[in-house]
N, C-alpha and C positions, 0 to 999 in steps of 0.2 A: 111594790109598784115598779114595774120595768117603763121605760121611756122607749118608745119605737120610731125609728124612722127610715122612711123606706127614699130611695133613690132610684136612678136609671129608667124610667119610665120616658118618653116622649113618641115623635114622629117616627113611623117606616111605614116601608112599602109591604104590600102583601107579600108571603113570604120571603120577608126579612125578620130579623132574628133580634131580640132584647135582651139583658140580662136585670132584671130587679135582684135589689139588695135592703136586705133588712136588720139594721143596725141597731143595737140593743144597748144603754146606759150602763147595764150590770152583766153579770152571769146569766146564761140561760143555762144553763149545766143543768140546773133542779127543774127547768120546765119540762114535761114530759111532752104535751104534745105541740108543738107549733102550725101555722097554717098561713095560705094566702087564698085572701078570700077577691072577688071581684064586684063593680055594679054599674051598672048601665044604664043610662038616662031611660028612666020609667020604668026599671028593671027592679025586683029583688036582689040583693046580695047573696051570691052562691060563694061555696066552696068553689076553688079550684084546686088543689090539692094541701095535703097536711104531710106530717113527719111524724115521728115520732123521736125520742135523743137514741134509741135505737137502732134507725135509720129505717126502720121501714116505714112504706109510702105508701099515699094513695093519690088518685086522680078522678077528676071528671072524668066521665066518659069522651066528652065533645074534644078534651084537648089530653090525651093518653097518645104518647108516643110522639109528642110534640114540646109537652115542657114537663120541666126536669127541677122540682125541687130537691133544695139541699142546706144542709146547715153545719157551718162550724162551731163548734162549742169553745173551741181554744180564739177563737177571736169574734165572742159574741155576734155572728153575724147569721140571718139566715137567706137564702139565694131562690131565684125561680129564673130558671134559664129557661125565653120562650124560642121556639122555632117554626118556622114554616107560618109565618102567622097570619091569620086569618080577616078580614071586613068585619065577623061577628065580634073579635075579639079585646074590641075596641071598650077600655070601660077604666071607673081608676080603679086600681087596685091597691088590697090595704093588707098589710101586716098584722099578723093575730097572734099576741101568746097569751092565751088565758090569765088573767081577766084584760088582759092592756090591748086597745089594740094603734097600729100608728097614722098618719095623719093621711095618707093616700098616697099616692103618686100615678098621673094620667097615661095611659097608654092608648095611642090613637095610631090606628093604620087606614094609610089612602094613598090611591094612588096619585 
């Protein structure tokens, strides 16, 4: 059982820019794939992108070329740099490593 907790989430303006961090109690070195997933009042919970300890990546279509996950394994942490961000984009977002996942953290953009 990994412990998750995510930071940097709050207020900005539409295209303004977040960094969310996802900070892990142990090693993630052995989790193969991690992920950030999002949800929005009345919404399903989507993927918005995943990793792999490889480093390769995927993305929503809706936010590709806008944010930039990432993860260090030498300081159990993993990262989602958002950019250019969006009025849809607004939702909490939650850290995922199989099977854990962490507590949220709210991101809201208005002008």
């Amino acid at each position: 059982q990994v412990q998750l907790v995510e930071s940097g989430g709050g207020l900005v303006q539409p295209g303004g820019s977040l960094r969310l961090s996802c900070a892990a109690s142990e090693s993630i070195f052995s989790i193969y794939a991690m992920g950030w997933y999002r949800q929005a009042p009345g919404k399903q919970r989507e993927l918005v992108a995943s990793i792999i300890s490889g480093g390769k990546t995927n993305y929503l279509d809706s936010v590709k070329g806008r944010f930039t996950i990432s993860r260090d394994n030498a300081k159990n942490t993993m990262y989602l740099q958002m950019n250019s961000l969006k009025p849809e984009d607004p939702a909490v977002y939650y850290c995922n490593a199989p099977p854990d996942w962490g507590q949220g953290t709210q991101v809201t953009v208005s002008a």
